[in-house]
DRENDO-1510 file (C-alpha; in Angstrom, 1 decimal, always signed):
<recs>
REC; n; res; u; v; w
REC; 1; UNK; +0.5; -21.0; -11.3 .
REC; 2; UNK; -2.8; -21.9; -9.1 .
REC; 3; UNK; -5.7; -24.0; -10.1 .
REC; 4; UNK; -7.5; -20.8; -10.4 .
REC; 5; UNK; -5.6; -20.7; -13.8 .
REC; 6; UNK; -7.7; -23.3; -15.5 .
REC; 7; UNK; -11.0; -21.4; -14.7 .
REC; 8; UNK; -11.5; -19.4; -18.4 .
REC; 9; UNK; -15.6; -17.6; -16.4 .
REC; 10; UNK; -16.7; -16.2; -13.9 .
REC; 11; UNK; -19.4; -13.8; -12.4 .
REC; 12; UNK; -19.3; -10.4; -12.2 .
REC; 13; UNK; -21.4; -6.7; -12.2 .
REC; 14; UNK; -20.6; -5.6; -16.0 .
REC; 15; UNK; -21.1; -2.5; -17.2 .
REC; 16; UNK; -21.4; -2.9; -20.9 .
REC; 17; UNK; -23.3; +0.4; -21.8 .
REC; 18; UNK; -23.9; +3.4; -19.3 .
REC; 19; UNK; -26.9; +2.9; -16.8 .
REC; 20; UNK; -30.0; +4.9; -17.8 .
REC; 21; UNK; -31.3; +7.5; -15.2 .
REC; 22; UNK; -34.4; +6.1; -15.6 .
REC; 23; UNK; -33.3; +2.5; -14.4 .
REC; 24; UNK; -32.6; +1.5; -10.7 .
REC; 25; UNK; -29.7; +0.1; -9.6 .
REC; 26; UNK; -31.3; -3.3; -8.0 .
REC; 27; UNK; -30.5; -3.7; -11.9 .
REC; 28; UNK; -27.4; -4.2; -12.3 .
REC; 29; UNK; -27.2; -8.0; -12.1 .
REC; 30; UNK; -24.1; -10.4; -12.4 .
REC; 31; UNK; -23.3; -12.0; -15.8 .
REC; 32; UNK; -20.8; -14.3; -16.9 .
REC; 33; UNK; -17.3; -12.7; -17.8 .
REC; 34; UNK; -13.9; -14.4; -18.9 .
REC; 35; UNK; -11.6; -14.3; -16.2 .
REC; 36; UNK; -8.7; -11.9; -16.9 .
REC; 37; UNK; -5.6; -13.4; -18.9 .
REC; 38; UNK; -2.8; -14.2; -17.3 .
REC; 39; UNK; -0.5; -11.0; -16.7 .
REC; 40; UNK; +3.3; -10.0; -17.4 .
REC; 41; UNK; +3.5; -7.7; -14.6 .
REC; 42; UNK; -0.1; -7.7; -12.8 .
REC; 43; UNK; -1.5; -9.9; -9.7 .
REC; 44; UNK; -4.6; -12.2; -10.3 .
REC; 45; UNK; -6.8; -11.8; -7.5 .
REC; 46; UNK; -10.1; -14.3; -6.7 .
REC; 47; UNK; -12.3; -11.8; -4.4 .
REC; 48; UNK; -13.9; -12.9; -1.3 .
REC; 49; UNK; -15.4; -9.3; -0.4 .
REC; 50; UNK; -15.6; -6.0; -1.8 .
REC; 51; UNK; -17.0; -2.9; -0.5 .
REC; 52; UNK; -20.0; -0.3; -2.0 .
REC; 53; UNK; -18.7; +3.2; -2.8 .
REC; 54; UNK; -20.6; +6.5; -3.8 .
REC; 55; UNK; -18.2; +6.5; -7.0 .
REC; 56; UNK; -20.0; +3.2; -7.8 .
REC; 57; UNK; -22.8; +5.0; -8.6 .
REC; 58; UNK; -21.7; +7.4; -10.5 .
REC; 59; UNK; -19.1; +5.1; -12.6 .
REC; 60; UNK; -22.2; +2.6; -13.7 .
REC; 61; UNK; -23.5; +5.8; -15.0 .
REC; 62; UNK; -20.7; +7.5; -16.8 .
REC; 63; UNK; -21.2; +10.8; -14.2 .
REC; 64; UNK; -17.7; +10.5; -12.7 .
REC; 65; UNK; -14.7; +12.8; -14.1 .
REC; 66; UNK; -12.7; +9.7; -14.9 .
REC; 67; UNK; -16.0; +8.7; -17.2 .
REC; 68; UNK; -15.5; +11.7; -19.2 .
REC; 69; UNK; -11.6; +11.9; -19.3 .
REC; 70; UNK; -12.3; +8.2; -20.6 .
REC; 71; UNK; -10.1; +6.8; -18.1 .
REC; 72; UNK; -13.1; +4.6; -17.6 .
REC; 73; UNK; -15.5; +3.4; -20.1 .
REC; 74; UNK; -17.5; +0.5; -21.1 .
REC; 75; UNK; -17.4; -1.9; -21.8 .
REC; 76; UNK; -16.0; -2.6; -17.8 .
REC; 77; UNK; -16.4; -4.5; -14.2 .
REC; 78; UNK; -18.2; -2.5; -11.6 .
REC; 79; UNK; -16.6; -2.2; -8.4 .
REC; 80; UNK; -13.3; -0.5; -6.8 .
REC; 81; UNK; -12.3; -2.1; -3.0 .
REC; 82; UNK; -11.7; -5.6; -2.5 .
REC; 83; UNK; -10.5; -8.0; -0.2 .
REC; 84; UNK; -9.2; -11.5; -1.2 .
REC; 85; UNK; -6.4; -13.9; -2.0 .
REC; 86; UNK; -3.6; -14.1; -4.6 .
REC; 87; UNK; -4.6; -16.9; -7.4 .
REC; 88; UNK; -2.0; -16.2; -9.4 .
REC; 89; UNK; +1.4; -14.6; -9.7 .
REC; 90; UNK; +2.3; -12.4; -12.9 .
REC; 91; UNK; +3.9; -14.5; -15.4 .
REC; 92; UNK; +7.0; -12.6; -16.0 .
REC; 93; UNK; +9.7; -14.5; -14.2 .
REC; 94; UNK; +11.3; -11.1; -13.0 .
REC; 95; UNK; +8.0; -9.2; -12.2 .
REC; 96; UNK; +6.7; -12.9; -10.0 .
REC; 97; UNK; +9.9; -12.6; -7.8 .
REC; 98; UNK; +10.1; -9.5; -7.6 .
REC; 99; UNK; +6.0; -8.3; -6.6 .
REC; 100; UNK; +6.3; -9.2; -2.6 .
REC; 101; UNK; +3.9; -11.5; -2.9 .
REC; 102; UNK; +3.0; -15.4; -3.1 .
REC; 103; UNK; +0.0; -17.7; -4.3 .
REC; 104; UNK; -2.5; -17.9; -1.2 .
REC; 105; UNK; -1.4; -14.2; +0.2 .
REC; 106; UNK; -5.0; -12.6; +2.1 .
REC; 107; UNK; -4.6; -9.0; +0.3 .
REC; 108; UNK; -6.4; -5.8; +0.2 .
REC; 109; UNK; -6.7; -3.3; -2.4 .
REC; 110; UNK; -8.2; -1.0; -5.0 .
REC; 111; UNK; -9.0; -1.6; -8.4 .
REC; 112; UNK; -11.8; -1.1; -11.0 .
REC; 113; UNK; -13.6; -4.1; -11.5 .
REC; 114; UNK; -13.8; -5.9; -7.8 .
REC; 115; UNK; -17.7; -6.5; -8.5 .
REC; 116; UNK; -16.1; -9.7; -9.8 .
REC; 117; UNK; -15.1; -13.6; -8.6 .
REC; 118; UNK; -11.3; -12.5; -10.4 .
REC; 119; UNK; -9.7; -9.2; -10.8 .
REC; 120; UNK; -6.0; -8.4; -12.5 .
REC; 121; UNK; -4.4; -6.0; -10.1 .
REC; 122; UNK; -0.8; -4.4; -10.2 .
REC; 123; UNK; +0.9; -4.9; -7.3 .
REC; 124; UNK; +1.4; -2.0; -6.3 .
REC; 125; UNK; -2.6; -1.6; -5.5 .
REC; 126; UNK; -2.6; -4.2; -3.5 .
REC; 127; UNK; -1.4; -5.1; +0.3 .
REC; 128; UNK; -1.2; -7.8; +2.5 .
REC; 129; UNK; -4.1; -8.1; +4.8 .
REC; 130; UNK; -2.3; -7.6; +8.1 .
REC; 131; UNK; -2.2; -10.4; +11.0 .
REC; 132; UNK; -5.7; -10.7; +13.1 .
REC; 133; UNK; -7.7; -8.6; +10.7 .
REC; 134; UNK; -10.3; -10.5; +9.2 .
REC; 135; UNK; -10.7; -10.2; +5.1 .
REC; 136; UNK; -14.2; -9.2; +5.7 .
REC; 137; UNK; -12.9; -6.1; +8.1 .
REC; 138; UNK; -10.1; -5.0; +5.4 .
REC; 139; UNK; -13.3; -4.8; +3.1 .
REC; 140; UNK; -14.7; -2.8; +5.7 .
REC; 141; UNK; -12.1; -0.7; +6.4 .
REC; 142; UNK; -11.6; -0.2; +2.2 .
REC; 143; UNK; -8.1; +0.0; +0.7 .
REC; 144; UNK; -9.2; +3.1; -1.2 .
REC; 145; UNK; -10.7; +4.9; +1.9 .
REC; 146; UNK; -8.8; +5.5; +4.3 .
REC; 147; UNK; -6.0; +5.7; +2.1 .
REC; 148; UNK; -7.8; +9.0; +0.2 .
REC; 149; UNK; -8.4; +10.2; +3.6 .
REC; 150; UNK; -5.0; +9.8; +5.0 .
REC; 151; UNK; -3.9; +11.7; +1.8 .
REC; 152; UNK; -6.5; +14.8; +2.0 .
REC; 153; UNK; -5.9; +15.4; +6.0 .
REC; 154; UNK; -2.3; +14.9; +6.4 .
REC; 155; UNK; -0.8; +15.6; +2.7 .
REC; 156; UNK; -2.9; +18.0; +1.3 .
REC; 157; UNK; -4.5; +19.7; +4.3 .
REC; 158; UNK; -1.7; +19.5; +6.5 .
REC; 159; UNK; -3.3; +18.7; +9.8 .
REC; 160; UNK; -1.3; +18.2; +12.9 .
REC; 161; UNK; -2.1; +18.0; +16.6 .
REC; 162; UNK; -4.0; +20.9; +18.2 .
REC; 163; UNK; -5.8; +21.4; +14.7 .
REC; 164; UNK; -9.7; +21.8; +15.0 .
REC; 165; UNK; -11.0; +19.8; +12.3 .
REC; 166; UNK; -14.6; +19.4; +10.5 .
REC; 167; UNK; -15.0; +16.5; +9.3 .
REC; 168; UNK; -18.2; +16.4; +7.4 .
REC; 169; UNK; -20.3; +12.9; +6.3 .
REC; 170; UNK; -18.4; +11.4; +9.5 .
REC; 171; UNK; -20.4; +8.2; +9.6 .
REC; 172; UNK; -19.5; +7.8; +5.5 .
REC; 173; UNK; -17.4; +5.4; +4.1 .
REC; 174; UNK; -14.3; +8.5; +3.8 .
REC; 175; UNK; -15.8; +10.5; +6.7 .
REC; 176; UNK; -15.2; +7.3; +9.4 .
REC; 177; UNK; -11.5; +6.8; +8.9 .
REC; 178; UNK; -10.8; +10.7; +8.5 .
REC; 179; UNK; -12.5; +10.9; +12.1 .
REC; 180; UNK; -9.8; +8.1; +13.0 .
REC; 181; UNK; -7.3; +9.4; +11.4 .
REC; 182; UNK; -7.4; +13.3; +12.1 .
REC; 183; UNK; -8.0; +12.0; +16.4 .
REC; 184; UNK; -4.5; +10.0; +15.9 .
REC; 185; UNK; -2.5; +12.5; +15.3 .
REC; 186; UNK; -3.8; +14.6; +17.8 .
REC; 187; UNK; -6.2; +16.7; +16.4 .
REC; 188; UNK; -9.6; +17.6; +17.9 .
REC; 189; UNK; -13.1; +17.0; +15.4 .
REC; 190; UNK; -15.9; +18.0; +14.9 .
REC; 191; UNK; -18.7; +15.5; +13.3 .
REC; 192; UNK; -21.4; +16.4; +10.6 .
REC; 193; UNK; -23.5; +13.9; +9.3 .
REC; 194; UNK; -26.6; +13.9; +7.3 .
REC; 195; UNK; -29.5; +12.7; +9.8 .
REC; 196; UNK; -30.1; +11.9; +13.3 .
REC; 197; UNK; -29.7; +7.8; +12.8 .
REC; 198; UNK; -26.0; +8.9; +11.4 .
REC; 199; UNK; -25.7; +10.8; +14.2 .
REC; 200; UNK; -26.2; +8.2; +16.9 .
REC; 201; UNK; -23.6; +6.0; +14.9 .
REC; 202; UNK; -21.0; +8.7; +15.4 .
REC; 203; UNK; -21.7; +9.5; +19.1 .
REC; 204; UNK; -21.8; +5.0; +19.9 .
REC; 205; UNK; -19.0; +4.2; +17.6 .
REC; 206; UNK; -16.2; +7.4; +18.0 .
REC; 207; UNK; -17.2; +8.7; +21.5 .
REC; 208; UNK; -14.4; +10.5; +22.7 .
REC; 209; UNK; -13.0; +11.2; +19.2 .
REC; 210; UNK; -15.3; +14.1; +18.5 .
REC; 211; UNK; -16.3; +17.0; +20.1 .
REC; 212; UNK; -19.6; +17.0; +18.8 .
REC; 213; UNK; -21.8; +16.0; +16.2 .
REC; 214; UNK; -24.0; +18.2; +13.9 .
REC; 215; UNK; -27.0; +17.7; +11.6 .
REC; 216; UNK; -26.1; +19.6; +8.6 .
REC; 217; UNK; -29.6; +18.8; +7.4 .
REC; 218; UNK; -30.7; +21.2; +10.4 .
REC; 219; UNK; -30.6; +25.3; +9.6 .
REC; 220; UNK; -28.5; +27.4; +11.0 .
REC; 221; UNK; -26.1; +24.0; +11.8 .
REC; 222; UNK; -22.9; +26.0; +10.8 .
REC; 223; UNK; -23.6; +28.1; +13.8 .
REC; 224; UNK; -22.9; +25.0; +16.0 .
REC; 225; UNK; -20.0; +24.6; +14.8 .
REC; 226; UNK; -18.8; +27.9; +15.7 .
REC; 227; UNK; -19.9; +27.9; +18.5 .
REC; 228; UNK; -18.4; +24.1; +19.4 .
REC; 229; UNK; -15.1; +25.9; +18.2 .
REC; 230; UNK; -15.1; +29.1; +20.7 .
REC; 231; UNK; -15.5; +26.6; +23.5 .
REC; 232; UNK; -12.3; +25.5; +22.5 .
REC; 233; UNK; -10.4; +29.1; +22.3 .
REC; 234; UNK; -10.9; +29.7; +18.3 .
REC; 235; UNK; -13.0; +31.6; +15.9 .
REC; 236; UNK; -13.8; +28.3; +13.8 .
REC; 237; UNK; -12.8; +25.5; +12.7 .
REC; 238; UNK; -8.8; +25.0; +11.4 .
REC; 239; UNK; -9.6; +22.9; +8.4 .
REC; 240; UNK; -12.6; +21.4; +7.0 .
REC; 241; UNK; -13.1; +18.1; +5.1 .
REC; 242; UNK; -15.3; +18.1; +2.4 .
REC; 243; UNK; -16.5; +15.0; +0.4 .
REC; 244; UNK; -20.3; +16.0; +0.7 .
REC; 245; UNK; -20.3; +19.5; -1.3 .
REC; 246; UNK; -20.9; +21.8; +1.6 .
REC; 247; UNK; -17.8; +24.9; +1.2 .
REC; 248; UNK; -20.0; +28.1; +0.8 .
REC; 249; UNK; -21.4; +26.7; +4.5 .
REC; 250; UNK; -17.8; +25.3; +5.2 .
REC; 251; UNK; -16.8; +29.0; +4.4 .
REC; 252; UNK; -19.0; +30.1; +7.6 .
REC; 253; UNK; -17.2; +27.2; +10.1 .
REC; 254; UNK; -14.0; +28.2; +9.4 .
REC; 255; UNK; -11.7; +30.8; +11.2 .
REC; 256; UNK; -9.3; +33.3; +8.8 .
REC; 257; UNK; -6.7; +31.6; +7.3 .
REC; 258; UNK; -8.0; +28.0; +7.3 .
REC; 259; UNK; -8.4; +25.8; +4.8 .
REC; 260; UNK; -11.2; +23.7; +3.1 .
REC; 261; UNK; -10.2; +20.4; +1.6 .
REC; 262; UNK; -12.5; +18.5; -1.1 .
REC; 263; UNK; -12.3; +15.1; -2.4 .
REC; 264; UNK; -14.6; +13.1; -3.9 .
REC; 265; UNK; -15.9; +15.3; -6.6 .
REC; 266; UNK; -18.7; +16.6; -4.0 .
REC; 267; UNK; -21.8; +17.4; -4.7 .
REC; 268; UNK; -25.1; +17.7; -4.1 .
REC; 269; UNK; -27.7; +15.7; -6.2 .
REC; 270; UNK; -25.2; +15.3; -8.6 .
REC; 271; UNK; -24.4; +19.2; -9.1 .
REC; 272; UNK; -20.6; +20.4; -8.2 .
REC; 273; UNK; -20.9; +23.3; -5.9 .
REC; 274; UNK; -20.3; +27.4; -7.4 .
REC; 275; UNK; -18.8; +29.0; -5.0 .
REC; 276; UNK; -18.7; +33.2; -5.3 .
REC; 277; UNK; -14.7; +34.1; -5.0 .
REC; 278; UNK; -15.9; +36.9; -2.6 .
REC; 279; UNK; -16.6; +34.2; +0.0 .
REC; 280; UNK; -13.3; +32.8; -0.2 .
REC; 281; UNK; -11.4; +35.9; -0.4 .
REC; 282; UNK; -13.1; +38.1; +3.0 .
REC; 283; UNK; -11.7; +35.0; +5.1 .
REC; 284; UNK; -8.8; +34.5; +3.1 .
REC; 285; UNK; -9.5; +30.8; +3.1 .
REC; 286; UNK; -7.7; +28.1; +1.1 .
REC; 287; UNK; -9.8; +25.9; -1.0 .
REC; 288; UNK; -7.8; +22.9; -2.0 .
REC; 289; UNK; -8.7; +20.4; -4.8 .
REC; 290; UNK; -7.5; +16.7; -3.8 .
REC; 291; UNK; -7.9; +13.7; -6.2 .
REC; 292; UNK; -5.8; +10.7; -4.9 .
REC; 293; UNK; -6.2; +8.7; -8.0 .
REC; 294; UNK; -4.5; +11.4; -10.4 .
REC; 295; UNK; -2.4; +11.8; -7.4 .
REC; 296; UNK; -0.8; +8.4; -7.2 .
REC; 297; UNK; -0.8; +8.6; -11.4 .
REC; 298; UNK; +1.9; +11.3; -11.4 .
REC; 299; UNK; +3.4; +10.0; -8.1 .
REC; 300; UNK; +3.8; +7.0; -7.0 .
REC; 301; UNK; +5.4; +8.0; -3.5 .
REC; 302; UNK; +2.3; +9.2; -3.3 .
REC; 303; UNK; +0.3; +6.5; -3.1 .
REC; 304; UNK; +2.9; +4.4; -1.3 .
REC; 305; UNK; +2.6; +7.4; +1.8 .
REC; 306; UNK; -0.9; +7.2; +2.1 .
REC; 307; UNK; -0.5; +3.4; +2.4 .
REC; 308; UNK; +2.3; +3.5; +4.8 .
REC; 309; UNK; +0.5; +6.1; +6.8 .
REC; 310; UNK; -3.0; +4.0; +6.8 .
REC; 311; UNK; -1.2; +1.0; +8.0 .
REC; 312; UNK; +1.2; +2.1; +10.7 .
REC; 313; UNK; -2.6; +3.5; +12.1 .
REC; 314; UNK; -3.5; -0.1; +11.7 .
REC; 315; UNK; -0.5; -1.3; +13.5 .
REC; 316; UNK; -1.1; +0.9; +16.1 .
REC; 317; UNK; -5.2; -0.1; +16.8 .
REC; 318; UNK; -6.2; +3.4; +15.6 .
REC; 319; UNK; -8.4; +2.2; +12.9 .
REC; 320; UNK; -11.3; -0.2; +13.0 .
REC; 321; UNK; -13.8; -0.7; +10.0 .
REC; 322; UNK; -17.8; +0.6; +10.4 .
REC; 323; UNK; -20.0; -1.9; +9.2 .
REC; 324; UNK; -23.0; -0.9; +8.0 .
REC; 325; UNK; -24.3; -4.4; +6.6 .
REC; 326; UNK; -23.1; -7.3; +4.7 .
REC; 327; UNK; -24.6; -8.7; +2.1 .
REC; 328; UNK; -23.9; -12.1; +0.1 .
REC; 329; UNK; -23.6; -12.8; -3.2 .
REC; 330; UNK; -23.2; -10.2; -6.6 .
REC; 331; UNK; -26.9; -10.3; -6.8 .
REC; 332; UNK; -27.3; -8.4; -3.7 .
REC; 333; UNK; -24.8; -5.5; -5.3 .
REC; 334; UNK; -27.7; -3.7; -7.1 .
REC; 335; UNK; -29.6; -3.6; -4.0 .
REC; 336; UNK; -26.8; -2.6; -1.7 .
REC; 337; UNK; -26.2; +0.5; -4.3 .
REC; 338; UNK; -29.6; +1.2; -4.1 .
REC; 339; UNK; -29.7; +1.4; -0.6 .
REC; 340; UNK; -26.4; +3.6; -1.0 .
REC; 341; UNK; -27.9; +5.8; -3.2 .
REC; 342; UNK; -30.9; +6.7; -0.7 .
REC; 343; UNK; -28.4; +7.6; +1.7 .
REC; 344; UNK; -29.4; +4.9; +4.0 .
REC; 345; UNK; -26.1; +3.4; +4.4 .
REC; 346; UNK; -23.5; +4.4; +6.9 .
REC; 347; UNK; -20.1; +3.4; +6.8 .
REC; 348; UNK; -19.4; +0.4; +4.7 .
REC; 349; UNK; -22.0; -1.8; +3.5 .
REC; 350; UNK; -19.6; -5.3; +2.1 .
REC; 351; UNK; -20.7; -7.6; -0.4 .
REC; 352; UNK; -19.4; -11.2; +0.5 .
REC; 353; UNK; -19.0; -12.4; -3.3 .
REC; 354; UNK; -17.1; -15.9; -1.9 .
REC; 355; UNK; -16.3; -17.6; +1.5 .
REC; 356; UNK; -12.9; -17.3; +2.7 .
REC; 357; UNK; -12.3; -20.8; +2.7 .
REC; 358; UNK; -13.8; -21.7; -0.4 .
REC; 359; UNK; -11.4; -19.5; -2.0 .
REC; 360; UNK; -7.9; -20.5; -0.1 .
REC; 361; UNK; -8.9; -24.1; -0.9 .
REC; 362; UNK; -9.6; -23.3; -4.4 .
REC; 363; UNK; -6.1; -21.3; -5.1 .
REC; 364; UNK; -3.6; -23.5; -3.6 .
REC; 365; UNK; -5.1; -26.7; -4.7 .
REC; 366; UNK; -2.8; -28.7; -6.7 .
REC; 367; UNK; -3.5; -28.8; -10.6 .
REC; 368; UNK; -5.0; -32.9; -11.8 .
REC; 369; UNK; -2.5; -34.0; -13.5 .
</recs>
């Protein structure tokens, strides 16, 4: 057991009531928390980064589905991607040798409650940072990104090489690795994103890797997308990816037969889209529902596919993390949310709660005796 042990507080972003409309999220301040118990079966991890997600928002507010199912409620730890270090083992002698892991391990992975200095994660959320990736780019990258994307493109939506994808919010924290991941396995895409700033972060940072890049602020932007699609031989677009709420206008960029695949729970200023069937039905489109959470509940292999997937792209260079800003401390997550929640922030914006070192020293320091 590490020297981490022996620490009974720490900080973290608690939720212990819902977050009022009428209160900003620069509000949201750090408090002091215990630090989780020690753990039969789960991993005790001391966070050096974690990464700000649109779910964020709507968790501190009790506005996602999993709020309402009560899967989670307060009181609860803010937070759901991380990067950091093993403190402590679980203390099952069985479950300890048998996790894959070791005190001092840099790990990556998704949990609620990684707005924290400590977080108690089963093992099977979590993965080892890989060899010449920095703990500060797995944040940026975000275990539970790339991962949901893998799962919506390649399980769900099927998408193989010589698909024409649309990939909307591309310069989002999902949108950037399904760009990636779609142009890897051989697929061509097609960019939307929500302003022209967004726009210039697509065309610097994926060049080659889309075909063009749309403003689906702009009127009339589905049109562009058709017509981006016809240069390439088709009617529209194969398959669309959809975390913003955009299918009646997905409807429009997609030829007959294809398929629209949303994740997320999109939608607009908080409002899920309605959809007349009509629309659906005169292009025969599929509309596919994809929650990876619920996913990985009721299937493990699941989970573990969307992880092997994500890292063999890894292995390969296909993947690199979009950094939109890093800020330090908890006290900079209520402003980092904010920033989030004007749309202002373009891939990843990472919160660097600890140093690197500061933690490695910490964790595999020997106990006083």
């Amino acid at each position: 057991m590490s020297s981490a042990s022996s620490k009974t507080t720490m900080q973290a972003i608690h939720i212990p009531k819902w977050l009022p409309q009428d209160t900003g999220y620069p509000s949201l301040k750090p408090t002091t928390q215990p630090v989780p118990s020690p753990s039969p079966t789960n991993l005790l991890i001391a966070i050096t980064h974690s990464s700000l997600n649109h779910v964020d928002l709507l968790y501190s507010r009790g506005l996602h589905q999993n709020n309402a199912s009560g899967l989670v409620k307060p009181p609860f730890n803010l937070g759901l991607e991380f990067s950091g270090v093993v403190a402590a083992l679980p203390t099952d002698a069985k479950a300890a040798s048998t996790c894959g892991f070791a005190v001092g391990d840099r790990v990556w992975g998704g949990c609620v409650g990684s707005f924290a200095e400590y977080a108690s994660v089963p093992p099977s959320a979590v993965r080892k940072v890989p060899n010449g990736t920095s703990l500060l780019d797995a944040a940026g990258l975000g275990a539970g990104s790339p991962t949901v994307s893998y799962g919506a493109l390649i399980l769900c939506g099927g998408v193989k090489k010589g698909d024409l994808v649309l990939v909307h919010a591309a310069a989002g924290g999902l949108g950037a690795p399904a760009v990636q991941i779609a142009y890897a396995k051989g697929a061509k895409v097609i960019a939307t994103v929500g302003s022209e700033e967004k726009a210039k972060v697509v065309r610097s940072e994926m060049g080659e890797m889309v075909l063009g890049v749309v403003n689906y602020e702009v009127e009339g932007w589905e049109k562009e997308v058709v017509k981006i699609a016809k240069k390439e031989g088709k009617e529209g677009v194969d398959l669309v990816y959809d975390t913003v709420g955009l299918v009646l206008s997905s409807i429009r960029c997609v030829r007959f037969d294809g398929a629209i695949v949303i994740a997320g729970f999109a939608g607009r200023k908080g409002k899920m889209e309605t959809v007349a069937m009509n629309r659906i039905l005169l292009k025969n489109v599929r509309v596919l529902g994809y929650r990876y959470g619920e996913s990985g509940r009721r299937d493990p292999d699941h989970t573990a596919e969307c992880w092997r997937g994500t890292e063999e792209l890894l292995a390969k260079g296909q993947m690199k993390p979009l950094i939109y800003r890093v800020l330090h401390g908890l006290d900079s997550v209520g402003e980092g949310l904010q920033e989030l929640y004007e749309r202002k922030v373009w891939g990843k914006a990472v919160v660097e709660i600890r140093k690197e070192e500061d933690v490695l020293r910490e964790v595999t320091a020997k106990p006083k005796l």
